[in-house]
C-alpha positions in Angstrom: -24.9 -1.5 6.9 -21.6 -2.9 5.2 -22.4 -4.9 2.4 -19.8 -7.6 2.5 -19.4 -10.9 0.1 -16.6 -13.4 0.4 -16.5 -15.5 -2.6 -13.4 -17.9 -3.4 -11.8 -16.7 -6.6 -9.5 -19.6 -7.2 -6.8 -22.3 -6.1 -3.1 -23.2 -7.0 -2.3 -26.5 -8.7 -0.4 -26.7 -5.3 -2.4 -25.5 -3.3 -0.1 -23.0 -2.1 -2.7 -21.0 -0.6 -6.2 -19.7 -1.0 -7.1 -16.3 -2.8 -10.7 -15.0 -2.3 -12.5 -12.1 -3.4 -13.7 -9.7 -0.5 -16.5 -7.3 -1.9 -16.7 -4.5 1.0 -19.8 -1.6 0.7 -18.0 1.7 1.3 -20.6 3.7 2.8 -18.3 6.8 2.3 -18.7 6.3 -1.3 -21.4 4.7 -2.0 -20.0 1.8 -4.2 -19.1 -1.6 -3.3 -15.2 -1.9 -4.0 -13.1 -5.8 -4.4 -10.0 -6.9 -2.5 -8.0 -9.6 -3.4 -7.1 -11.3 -0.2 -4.6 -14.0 0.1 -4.4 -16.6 2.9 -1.2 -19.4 3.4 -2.1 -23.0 3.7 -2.3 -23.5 6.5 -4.7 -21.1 8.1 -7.5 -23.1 7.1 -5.9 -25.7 9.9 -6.0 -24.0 13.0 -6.9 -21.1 14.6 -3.8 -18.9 15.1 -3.3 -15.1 14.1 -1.8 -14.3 11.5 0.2 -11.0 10.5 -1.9 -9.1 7.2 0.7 -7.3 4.4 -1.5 -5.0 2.7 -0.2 -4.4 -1.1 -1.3 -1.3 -3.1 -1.5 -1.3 -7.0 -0.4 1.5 -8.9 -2.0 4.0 -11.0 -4.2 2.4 -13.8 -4.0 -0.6 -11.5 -6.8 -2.6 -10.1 -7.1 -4.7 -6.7 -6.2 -7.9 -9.0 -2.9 -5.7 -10.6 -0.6 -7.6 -8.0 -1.5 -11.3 -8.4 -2.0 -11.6 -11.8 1.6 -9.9 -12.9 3.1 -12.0 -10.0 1.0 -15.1 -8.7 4.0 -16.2 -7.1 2.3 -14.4 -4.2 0.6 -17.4 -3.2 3.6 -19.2 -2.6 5.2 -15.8 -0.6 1.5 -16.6 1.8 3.0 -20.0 2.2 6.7 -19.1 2.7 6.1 -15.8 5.0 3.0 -17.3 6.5 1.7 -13.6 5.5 -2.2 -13.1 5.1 -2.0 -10.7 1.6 -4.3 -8.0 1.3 -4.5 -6.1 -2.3 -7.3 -3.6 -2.3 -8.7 -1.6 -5.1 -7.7 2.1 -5.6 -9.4 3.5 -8.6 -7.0 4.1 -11.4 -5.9 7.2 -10.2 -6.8 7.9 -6.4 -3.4 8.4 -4.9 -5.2 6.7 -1.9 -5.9 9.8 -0.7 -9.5 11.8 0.0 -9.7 14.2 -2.4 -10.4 17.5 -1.5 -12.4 18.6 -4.5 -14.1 15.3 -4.9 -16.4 13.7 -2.5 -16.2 10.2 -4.2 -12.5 10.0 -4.4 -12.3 9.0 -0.2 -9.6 5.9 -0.3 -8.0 7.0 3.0 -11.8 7.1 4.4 -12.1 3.8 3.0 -9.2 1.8 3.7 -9.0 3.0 7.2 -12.2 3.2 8.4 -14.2 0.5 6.0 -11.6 -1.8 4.5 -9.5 -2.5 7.3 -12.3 -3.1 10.4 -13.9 -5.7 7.6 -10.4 -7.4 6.8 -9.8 -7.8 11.0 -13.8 -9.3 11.2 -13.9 -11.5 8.5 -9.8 -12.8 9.0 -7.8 -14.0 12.0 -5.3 -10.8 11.6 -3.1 -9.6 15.1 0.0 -7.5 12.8 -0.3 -5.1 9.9 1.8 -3.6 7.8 1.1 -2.1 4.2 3.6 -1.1 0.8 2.6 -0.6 -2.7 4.3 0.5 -5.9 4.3 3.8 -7.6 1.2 5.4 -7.0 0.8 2.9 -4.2 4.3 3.9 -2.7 3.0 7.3 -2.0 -0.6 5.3 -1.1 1.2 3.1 1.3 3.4 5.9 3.2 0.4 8.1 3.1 -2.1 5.9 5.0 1.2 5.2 7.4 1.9 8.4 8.5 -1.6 9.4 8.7 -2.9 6.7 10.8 0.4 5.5 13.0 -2.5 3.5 14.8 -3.3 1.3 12.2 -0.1 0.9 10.2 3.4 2.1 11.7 5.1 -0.5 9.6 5.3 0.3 5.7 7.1 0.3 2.8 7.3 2.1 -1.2 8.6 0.6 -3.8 9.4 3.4 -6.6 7.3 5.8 -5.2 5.2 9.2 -6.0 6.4 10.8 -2.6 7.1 13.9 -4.1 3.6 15.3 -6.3 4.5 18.6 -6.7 7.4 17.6 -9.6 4.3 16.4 -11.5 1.8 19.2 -11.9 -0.4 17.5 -14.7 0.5 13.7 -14.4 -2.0 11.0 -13.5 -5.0 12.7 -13.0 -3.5 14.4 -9.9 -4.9 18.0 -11.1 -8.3 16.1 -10.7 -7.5 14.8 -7.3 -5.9 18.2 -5.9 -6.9 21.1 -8.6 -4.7 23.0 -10.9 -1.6 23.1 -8.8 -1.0 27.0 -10.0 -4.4 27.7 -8.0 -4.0 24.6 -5.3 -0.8 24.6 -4.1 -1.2 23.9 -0.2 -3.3 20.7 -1.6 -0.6 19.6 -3.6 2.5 20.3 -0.5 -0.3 18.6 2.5 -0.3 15.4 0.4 3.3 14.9 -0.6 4.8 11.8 1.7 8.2 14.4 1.6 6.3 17.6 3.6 4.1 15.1 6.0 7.2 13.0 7.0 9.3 16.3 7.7 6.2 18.0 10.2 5.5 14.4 11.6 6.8 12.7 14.5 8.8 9.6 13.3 8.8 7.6 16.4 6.2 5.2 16.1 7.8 4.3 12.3 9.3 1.2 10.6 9.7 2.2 6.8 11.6 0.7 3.8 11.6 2.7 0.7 13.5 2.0 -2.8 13.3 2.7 -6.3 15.4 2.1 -9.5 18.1 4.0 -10.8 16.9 4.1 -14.2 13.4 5.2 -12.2 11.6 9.0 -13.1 10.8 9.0 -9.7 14.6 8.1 -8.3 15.2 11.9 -7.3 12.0 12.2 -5.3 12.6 9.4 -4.0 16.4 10.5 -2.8 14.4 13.7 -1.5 12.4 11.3 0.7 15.7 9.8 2.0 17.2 13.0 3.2 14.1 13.9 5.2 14.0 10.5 6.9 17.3 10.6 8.3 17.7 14.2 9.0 14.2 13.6 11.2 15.6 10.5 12.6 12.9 7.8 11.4 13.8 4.3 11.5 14.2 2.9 8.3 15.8 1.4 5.5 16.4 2.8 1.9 18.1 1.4 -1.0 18.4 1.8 -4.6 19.1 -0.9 -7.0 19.6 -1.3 -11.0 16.2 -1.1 -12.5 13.7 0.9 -14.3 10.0 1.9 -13.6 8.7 -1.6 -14.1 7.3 -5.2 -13.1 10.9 -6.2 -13.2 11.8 -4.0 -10.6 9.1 -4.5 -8.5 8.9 -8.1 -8.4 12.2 -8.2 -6.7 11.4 -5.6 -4.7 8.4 -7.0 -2.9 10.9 -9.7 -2.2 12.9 -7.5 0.1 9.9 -5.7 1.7 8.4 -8.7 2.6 11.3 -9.5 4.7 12.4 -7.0 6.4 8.4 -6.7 7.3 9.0 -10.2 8.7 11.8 -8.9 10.7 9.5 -6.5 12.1 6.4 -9.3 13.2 9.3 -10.4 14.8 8.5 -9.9 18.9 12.0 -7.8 20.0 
């Protein structure tokens, strides 16, 4: 049995919208693990569906990374009308399972745990998810491994590429020594999954800085997508590896997720 505890974390001097605390027992890894969960105003005034933006931290990040280097998220609830979901990670999961370590199991946990808690406990009926750097890769990962759940997702400055990086970010302890591990390493790069992967059930929008280390993975990325014909949209703008960056960024994910809620 889940362990789950909603407890109200806090409220705007507007009351822009409500942020709450949603402990969830991951049986897969036998911790309880928070979530940061953002609702607009007026949700507590009817009973309508709302569409859920799920919003991965990076690496050294935590599930309250997001709101406290931007609380103008609570006003983006109001404005979008956007139910915000910002889970915890670990510092370094890459939102992956690891295949060497049995308590590194994020995908486990955010598809199968996480999300079946969020749709019970909030009035969700669309989905979509994006994160930055480590949570660029997280959020295309968990896309194109589970279409089912979340066809609609975005990466702002992402790690889509690991291989570049054979000893950053604990990713040796997530994958091995990459001398020794190399198919881990190639199976969990977003570049090699999107390139075997059929793109038709896909809405993606991917960008990164051009002052960003990640910028040429990130261009690697872009070639795949078109040549396999995804749907999506990719952009580059003046900016470094940085909250900067990515507080304009969520900006632009955030509507062109809108323009995707949007019934054709």
């Amino acid at each position: 049995m889940r362990l789950v505890t909603v407890a109200l974390l806090l409220f705007s001097l507007d009351a822009s919208a409500r942020v709450d605390t949603l402990w969830v027992r991951s049986t897969s890894m036998d911790k309880t693990i928070g979530t940061i969960i953002i609702t607009p105003t007026e949700y507590e005034q009817n009973n309508e569906l709302y569409p859920a933006v799920y919003i991965l931290h990076g690496a050294g990040g935590d599930y309250g990374n997001w709101l406290r280097r931007m609380p103008e998220l609570e006003e983006l609830s109001n404005e979008f009308g956007f139910v915000f979901v910002c889970p915890d990670g670990e510092k370094t999961s890459w939102y992956l399972d690891s295949p060497l370590d049995s308590s590194m199991k994020y995908e486990t946990y955010i598809i199968d745990e996480l999300v079946p808690e969020i749709d019970s406990n909030y009035r969700i009926n669309k989905k979509a998810i994006t994160g930055l750097s480590m949570g660029g890769h997280g959020a295309l990962y968990l896309s194109l491994k589970n279409p089912e759940v979340f066809s609609i997702a975005g990466s702002m400055s992402g790690g889509v590429d690991l291989r570049p990086f054979p000893g950053n970010w604990d990713l040796p302890k997530r994958l091995g020594n990459q001398e020794n591990n190399m198919r881990n390493w190639v199976e969990n790069s977003i570049v090699v999954i999107a390139n075997s992967t059929d793109p038709s059930p896909f809405q993606f929008i991917v960008d990164c800085g051009t002052e960003d280390f990640f910028l040429e993975v990130n261009r690697g990325l872009n070639m795949v997508l078109e040549a396999n014909g995804y749907d999506y949209q990719y952009s580059e703008r003046k900016g470094a590896h940085n909250w900067p960056y990515w507080r304009e960024s969520i900006i632009h994910h955030l509507k062109f997720f809108e323009s995707k809620f949007i019934p054709q």
